[in-house]
C-alpha positions as CSV (number, residue, x, y, z in Angstrom):
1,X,-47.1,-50.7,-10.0
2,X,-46.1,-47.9,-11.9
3,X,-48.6,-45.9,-14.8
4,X,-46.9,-44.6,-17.2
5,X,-48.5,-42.5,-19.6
6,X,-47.8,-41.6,-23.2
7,X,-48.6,-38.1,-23.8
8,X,-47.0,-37.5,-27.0
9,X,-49.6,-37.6,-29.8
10,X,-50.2,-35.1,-32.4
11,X,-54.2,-36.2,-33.1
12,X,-54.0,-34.9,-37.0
13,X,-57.2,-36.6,-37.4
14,X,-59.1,-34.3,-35.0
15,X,-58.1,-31.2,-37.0
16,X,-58.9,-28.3,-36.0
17,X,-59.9,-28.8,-32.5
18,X,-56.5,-30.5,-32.3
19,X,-53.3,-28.6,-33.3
20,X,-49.9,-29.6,-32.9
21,X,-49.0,-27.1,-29.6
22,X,-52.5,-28.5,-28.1
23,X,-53.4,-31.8,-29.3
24,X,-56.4,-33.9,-28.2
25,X,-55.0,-35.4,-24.9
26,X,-55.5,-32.4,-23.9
27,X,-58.8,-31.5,-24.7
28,X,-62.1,-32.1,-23.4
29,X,-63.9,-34.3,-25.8
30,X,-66.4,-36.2,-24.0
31,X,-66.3,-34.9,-20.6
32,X,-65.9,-32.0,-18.2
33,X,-62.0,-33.3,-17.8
34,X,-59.6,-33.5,-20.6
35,X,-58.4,-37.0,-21.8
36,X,-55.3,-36.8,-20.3
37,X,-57.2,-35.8,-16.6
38,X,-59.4,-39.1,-17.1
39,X,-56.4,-41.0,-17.9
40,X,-55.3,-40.0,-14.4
41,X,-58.6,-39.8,-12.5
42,X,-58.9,-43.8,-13.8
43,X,-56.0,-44.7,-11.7
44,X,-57.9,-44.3,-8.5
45,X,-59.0,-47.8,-8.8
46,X,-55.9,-49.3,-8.8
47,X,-52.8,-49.8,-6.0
48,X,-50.5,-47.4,-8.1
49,X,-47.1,-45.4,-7.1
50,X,-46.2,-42.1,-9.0
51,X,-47.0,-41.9,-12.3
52,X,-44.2,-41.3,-14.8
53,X,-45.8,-39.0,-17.8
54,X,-43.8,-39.0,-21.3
55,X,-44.6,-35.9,-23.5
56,X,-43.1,-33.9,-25.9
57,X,-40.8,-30.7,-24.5
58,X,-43.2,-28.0,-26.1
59,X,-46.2,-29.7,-23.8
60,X,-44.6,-29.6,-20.4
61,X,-46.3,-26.4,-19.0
62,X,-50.0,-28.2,-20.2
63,X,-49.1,-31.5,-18.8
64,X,-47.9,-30.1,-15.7
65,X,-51.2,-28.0,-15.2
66,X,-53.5,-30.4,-15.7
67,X,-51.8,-32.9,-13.4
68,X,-52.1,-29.4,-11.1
69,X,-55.7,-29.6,-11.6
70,X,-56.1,-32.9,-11.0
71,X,-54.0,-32.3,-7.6
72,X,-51.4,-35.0,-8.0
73,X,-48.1,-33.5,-6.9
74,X,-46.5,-36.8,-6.8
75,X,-45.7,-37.5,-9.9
76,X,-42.4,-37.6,-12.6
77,X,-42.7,-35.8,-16.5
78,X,-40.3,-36.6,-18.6
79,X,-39.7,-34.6,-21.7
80,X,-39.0,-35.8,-25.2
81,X,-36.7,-33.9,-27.4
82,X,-38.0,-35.5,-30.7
83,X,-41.0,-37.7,-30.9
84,X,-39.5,-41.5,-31.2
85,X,-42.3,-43.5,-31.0
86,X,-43.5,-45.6,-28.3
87,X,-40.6,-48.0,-27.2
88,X,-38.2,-45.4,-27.0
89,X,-40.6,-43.5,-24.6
90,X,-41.6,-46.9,-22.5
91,X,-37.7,-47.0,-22.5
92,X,-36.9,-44.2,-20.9
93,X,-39.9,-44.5,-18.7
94,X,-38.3,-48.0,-17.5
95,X,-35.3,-46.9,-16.9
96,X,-36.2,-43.8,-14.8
97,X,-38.5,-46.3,-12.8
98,X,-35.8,-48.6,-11.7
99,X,-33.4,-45.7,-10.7
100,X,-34.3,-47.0,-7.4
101,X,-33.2,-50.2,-6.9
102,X,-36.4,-51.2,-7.3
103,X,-38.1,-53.7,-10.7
104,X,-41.7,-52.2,-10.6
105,X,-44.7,-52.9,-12.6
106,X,-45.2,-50.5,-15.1
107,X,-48.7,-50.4,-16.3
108,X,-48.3,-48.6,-19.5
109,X,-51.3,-46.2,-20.9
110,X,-51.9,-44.1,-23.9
111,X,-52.9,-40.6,-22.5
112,X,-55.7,-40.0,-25.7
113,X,-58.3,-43.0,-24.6
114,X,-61.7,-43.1,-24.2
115,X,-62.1,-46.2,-21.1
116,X,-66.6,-45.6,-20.5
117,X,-66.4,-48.1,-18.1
118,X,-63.4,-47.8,-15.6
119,X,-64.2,-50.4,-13.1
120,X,-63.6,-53.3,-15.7
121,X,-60.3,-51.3,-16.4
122,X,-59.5,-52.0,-13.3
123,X,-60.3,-55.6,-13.0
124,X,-58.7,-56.4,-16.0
125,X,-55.7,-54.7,-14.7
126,X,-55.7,-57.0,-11.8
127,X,-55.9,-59.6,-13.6
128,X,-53.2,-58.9,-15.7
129,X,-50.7,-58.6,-12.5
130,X,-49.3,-62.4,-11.9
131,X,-49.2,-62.9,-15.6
132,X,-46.7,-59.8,-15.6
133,X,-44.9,-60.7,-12.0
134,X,-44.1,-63.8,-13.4
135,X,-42.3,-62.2,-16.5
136,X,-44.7,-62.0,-19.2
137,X,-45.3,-58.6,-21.4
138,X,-48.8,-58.3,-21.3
139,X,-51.3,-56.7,-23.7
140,X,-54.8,-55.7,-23.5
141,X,-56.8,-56.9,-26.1
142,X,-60.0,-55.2,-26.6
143,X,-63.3,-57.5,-27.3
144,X,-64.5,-55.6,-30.7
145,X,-68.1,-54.8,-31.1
146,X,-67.7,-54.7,-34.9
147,X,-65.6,-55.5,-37.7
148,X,-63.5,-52.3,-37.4
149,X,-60.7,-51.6,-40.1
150,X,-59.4,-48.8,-38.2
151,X,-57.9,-50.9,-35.5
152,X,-55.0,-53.8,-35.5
153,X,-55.8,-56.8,-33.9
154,X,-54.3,-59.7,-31.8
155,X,-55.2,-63.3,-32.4
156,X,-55.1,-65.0,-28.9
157,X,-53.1,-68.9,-28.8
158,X,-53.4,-71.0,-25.7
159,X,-54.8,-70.1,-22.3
160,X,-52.2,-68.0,-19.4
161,X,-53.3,-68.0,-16.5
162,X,-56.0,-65.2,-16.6
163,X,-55.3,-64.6,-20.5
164,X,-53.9,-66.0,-23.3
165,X,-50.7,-66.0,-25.4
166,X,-50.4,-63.9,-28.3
167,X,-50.1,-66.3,-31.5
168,X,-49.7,-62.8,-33.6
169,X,-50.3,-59.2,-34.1
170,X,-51.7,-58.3,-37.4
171,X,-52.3,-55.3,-39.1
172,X,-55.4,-53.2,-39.9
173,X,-57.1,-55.8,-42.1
174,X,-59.9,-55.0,-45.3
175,X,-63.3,-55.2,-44.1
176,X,-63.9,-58.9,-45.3
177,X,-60.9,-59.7,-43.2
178,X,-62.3,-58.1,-39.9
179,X,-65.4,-59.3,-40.4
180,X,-63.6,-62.4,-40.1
181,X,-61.5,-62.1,-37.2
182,X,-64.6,-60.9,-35.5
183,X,-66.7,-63.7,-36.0
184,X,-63.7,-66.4,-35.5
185,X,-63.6,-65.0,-31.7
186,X,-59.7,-65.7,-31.5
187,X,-59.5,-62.2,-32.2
188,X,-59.3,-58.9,-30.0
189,X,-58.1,-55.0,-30.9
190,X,-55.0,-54.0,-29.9
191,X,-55.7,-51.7,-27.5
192,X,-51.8,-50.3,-27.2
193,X,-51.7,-50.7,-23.0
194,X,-49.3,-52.9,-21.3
195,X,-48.3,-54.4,-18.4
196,X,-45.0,-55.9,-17.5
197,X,-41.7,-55.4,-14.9
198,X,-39.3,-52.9,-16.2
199,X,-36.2,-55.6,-16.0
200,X,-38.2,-57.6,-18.4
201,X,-39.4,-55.5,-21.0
202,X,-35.7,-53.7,-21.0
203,X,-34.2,-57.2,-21.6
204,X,-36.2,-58.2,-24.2
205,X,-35.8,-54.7,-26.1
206,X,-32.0,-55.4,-25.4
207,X,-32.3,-58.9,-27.0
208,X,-34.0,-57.2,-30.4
209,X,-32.3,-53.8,-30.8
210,X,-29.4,-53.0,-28.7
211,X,-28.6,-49.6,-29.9
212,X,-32.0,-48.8,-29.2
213,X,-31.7,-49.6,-25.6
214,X,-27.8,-47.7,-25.3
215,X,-29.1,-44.6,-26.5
216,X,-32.2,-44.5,-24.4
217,X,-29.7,-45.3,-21.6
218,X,-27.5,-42.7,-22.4
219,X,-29.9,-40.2,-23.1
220,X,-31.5,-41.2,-19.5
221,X,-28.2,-40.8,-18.1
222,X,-27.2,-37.5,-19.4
223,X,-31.1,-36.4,-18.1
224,X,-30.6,-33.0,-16.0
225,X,-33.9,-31.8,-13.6
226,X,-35.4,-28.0,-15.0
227,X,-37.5,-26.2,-13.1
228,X,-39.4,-30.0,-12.1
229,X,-39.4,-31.4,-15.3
230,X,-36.9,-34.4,-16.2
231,X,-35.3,-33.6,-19.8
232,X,-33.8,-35.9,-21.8
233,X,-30.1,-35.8,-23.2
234,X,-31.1,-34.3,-27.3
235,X,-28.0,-35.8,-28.8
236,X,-28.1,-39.1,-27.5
237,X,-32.1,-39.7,-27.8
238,X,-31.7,-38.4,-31.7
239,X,-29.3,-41.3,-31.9
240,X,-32.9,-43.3,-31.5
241,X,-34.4,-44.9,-34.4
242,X,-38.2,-44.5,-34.2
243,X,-40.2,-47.2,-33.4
244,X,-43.4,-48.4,-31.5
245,X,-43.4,-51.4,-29.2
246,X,-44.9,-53.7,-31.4
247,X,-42.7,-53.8,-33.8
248,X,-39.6,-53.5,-31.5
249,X,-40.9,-55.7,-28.9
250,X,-44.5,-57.4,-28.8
251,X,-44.0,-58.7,-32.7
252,X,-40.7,-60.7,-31.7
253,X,-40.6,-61.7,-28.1
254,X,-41.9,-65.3,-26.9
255,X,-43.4,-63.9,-23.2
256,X,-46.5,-61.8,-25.1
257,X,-49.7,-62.8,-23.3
258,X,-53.0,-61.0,-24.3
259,X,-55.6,-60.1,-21.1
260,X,-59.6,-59.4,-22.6
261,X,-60.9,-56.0,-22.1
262,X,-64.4,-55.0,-22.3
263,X,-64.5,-51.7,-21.1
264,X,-66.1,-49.5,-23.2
265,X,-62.4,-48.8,-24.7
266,X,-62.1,-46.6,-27.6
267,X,-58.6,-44.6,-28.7
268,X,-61.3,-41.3,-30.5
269,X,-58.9,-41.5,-33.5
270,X,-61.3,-39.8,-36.3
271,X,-64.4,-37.7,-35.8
272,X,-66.3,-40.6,-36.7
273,X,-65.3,-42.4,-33.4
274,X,-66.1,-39.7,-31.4
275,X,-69.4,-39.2,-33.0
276,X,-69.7,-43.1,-31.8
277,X,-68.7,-42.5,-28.6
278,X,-71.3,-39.3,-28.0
279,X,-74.8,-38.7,-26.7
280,X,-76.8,-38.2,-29.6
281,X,-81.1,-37.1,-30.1
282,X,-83.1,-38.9,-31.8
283,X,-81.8,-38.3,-35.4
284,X,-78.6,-39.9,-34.4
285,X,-77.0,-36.8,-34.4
286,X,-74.1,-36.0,-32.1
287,X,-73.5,-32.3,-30.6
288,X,-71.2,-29.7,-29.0
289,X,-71.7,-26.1,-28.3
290,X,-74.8,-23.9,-29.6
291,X,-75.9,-26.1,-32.3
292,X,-79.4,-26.0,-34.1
293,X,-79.7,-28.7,-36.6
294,X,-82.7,-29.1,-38.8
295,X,-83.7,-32.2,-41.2
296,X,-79.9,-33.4,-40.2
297,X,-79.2,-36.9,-39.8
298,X,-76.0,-38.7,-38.1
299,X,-74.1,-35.9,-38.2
300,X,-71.4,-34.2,-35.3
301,X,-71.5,-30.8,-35.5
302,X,-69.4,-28.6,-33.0
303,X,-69.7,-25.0,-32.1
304,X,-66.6,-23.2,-30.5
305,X,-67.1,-19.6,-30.8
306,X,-70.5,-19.6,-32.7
307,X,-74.1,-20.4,-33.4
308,X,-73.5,-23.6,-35.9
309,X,-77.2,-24.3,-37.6
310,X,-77.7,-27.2,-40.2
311,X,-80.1,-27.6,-42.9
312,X,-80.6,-31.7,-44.7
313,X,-77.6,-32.5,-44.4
314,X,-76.6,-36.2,-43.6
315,X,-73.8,-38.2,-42.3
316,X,-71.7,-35.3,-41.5
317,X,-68.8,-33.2,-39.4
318,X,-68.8,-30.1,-38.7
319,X,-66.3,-28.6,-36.9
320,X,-66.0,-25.0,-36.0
321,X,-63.2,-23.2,-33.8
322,X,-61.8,-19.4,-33.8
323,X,-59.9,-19.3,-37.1
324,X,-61.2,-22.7,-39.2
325,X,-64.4,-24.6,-40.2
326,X,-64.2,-28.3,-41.5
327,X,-67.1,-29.9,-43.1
328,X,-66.2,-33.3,-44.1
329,X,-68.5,-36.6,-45.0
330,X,-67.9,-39.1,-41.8
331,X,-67.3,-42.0,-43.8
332,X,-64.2,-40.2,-45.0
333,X,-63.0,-38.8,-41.4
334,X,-59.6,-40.7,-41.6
335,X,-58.6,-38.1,-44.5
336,X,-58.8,-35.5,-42.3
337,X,-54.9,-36.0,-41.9
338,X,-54.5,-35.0,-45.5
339,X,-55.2,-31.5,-44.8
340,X,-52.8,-31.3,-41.8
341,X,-50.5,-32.3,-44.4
342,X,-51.5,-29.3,-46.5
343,X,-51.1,-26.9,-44.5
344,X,-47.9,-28.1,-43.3
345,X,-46.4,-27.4,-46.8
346,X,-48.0,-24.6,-47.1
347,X,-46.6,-23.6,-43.5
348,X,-49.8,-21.9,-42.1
349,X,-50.2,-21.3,-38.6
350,X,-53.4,-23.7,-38.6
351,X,-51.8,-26.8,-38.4
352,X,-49.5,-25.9,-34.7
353,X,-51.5,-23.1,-32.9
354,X,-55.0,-22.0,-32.3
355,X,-56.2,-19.0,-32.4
356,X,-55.9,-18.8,-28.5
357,X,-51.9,-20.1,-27.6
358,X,-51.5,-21.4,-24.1
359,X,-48.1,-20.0,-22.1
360,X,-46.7,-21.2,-18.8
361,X,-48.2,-17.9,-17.4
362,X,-51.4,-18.0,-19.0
363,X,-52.7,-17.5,-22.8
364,X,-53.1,-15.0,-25.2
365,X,-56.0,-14.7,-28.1
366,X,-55.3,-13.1,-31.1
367,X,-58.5,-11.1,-31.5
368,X,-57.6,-9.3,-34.8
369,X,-54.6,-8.1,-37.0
370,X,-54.1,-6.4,-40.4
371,X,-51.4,-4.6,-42.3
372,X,-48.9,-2.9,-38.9
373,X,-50.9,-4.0,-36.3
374,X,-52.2,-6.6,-34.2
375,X,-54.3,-6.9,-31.5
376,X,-54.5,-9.7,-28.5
377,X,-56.4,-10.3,-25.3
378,X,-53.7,-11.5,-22.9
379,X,-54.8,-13.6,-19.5
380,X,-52.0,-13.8,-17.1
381,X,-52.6,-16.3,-14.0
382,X,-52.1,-15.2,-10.8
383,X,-48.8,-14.9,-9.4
384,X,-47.8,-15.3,-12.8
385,X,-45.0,-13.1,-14.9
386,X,-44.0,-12.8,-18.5
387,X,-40.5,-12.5,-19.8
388,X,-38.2,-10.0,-19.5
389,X,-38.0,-8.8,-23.4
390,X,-37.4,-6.6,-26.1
391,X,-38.6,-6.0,-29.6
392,X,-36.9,-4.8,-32.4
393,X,-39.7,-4.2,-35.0
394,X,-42.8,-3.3,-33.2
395,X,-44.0,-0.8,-30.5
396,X,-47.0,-1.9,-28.1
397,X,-49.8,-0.4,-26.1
398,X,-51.5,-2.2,-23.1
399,X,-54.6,-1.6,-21.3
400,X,-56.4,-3.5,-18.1
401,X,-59.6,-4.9,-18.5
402,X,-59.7,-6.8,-15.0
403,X,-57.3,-7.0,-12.7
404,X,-53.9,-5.5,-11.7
405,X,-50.9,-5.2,-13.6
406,X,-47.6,-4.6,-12.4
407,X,-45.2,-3.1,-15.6
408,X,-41.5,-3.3,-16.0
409,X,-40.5,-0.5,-17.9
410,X,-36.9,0.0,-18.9
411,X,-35.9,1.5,-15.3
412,X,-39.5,2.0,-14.4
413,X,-41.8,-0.2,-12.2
414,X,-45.6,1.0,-11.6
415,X,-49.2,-0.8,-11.6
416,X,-51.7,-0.4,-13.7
417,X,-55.3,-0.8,-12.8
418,X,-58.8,-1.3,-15.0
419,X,-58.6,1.1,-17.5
420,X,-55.5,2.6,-17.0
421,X,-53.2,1.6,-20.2
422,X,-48.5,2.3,-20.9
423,X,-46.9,2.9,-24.1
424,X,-44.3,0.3,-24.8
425,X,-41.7,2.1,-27.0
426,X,-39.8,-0.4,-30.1
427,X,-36.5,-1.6,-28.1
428,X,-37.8,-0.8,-25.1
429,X,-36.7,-3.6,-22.2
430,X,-40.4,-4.5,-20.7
431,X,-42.3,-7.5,-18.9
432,X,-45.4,-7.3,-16.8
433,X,-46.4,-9.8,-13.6
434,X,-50.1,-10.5,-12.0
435,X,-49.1,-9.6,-8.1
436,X,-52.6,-10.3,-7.1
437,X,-54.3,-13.8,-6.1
438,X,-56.9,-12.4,-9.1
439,X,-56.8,-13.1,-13.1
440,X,-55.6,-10.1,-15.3
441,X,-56.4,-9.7,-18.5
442,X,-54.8,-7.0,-20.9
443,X,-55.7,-5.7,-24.7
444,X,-52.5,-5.5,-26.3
445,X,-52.0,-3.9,-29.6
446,X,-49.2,-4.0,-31.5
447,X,-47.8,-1.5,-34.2
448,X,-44.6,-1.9,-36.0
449,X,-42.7,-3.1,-39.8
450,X,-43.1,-6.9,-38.4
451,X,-45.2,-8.3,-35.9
452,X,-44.2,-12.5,-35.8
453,X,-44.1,-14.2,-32.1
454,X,-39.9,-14.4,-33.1
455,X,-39.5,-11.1,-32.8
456,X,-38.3,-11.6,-29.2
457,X,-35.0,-11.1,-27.4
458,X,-35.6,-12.4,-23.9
459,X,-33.1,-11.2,-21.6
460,X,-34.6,-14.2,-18.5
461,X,-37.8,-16.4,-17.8
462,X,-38.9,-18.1,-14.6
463,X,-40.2,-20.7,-16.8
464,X,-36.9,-22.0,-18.4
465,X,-37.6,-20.6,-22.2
466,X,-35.5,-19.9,-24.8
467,X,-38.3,-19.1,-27.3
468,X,-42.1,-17.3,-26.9
């Protein structure tokens, strides 16, 4: 059995603790590890070869720490040149895993859900295995614990082996209609994990939209190895019409068989589901971060950077990071999309970064800027080395904080130490490297007519990049 995780959400809905360079797979929400860390620490209770991750291109260096963290080595990323959707991605995945003659399991998993209790993942899992050996695509269908509107749901037929058929798939229903399917008991949420061979699932996408499967194979074949990661042919995988598996696949086939799941399972789409999901004192109130609340009821307030304090106020989220604040009511959570949206058209910087943007080599926060300047912190890891560059438009100054640096300097190479600090003349060729088994962190400031992260001409990078 092979996992394979999907790793290419955006999470609009957890604006603005989620961004589109760093969305909430890959934050810690509800423990010490990040979703996509508990996704793999989950597989431990299962009889599981390498995992095959599917993310998009800009995550790579993100995905590939974390799975660093985590200490699994063994393991396939492939990266997406365009988000497709999910059958596209469990394509590609399927085709990769059979590149060696062999018609594996793939147990497939969304890398953005919340599983509280992992040993009844695991059994149902287990279960799930002759049911999907003897050529059924099998779902997991979640056992609600209330009429939920936010959730699609899958009405079970006659008994499988250890599950069920699938008589249909329907879409989020009103609340009158969940509250139906809830107390019918034919009814589970679709959960969006599966389990099937790769030969079977392929076919049957094959039978329902060929071109579908010719460019995924084509894209797959056309996939060249950089630096570790497995990249996708561009051309050929645009070809791909975007589409999830339930509408390609699950919706049409006759082999869908639905497995129950009570475990806990919860896909922390809105800030309303993960104030569900949290600890919370006696006032039902849910918290993160240095956080005083006050005559505040069911509320989730979070504190990045701050103090956070909260006077009668009731049914609430607060969210506060480095450059945003949203206050929102939590019945109304969902709409939190709506200002993703905004600022898309308005093409602010809010909606992809935070203020602190993660790099292959480490990260830099952008502490403060104005009219000429700007000024960040920059943490290199160690071993680590930045670009070799140039800018036209702005001149910079560095100083160590901690740490040694080691400067590239036109035709000059020299360390600096703590408080030591090199002038960076405009059009000056530069790059700097951590030589030490130590973090370093420098305060750069910038001066010049334009100061934008394109304002780059990178002459080579260890990490394969043609952009910042």
């Amino acid at each position: 059995m092979i996992p394979i995780i999907l790793s290419g959400g955006s999470g609009t809905r957890l604006w603005p603790l989620s961004r589109k360079m760093y969305p909430k797979q890959f934050l810690s929400l509800l423990h010490e590890q990040t979703m996509l860390q508990k996704t793999l620490s989950r597989l431990d209770g299962l009889e599981h070869g390498a995992p095959i991750i599917v993310c998009n291109e800009e995550h790579r260096f993100i995905v590939a720490e974390q799975a660093r963290q985590q200490e699994i080595e063994d393991l396939s990323i492939i990266l997406e040149p365009f988000g497709k959707n999910t059958a596209p991605a469990i394509a590609v995945a399927a085709i990769h895993a059979i590149q060696s003659g062999t018609d594996p399991l793939l147990l497939v998993l969304s890398a953005d859900h919340e599983i509280a209790d992992e040993k009844a993942f695991c059994q149902a899992v287990s279960k799930a295995q002759a049911l999907a050996e003897t050529g059924n695509l099998v779902t997991f269908g979640i056992l609600p614990t209330f009429a939920s509107t936010g959730y699609g749901y899958i009405k079970r037929g006659k008994a499988e082996g250890s599950g069920f058929s699938v008589e249909k798939f329907v879409e989020k229903p009103d609340q009158t209609t969940a509250q139906q399917y809830v107390s019918s008991g034919d009814y589970y949420w679709n959960s969006g994990m599966f389990l099937f061979k790769a030969s079977v699932f392929l076919k049957e996408l094959e039978k329902f939209n060929p071109a579908m499967i010719t460019h995924c194979r084509q894209a797959s074949a056309s996939m060249s190895e950089d630096i570790g990661f497995l990249r996708l042919d561009a051309e050929a995988f645009g070809k791909c019409e975007a589409d999830s598996i339930d509408y390609a696949v699950m919706e049409k086939t006759n082999h869908a068989c639905v497995v129950p799941m009570d475990a806990g399972w919860s896909d922390i789409g809105s800030w309303s589901s993960l104030w569900e999901q949290g600890q919370k004192d006696d006032a039902g109130n849910s918290s993160h971060g240095d956080v005083i609340t006050i005559d505040t009821d069911g509320s989730y307030v979070y504190a990045e950077s701050r103090l956070v304090a909260t006077v009668g106020v009731k049914d609430l989220v607060i969210i506060e990071t480095h450059d945003a604040v949203l206050v929102a009511d939590k019945d109304k959570a969902q709409q939190v999309k709506q200002i993703v949206e905004r600022l898309k058209q308005e093409k602010r910087e809010e909606e992809n970064f935070h203020r602190i943007v993660y790099r292959p080599w480490g990260n830099f926060d952008s502490v403060d800027e104005g009219e000429g300047y700007k000024v960040k912190r920059i943490s290199v890891k160690p071993g680590a080395r930045l670009s070799k560059q140039m800018h036209h438009h702005r001149a910079e100054h560095w100083v160590v904080v901690r740490g040694c640096a080691r400067v590239f300097r036109n035709d000059d190479i020299f360390d600096l130490h703590e408080n030591e600090s090199v002038f960076i003349p405009l059009g000056a060729t530069h790059y700097l490297e951590n030589p030490t088994d130590q973090p370093l962190d420098i305060i750069e400031v910038q001066s010049g007519s334009y100061l934008g992260e394109d304002d780059i001409v990178r002459f080579d990078d260890i990490y394969g990049r043609s952009d910042t």
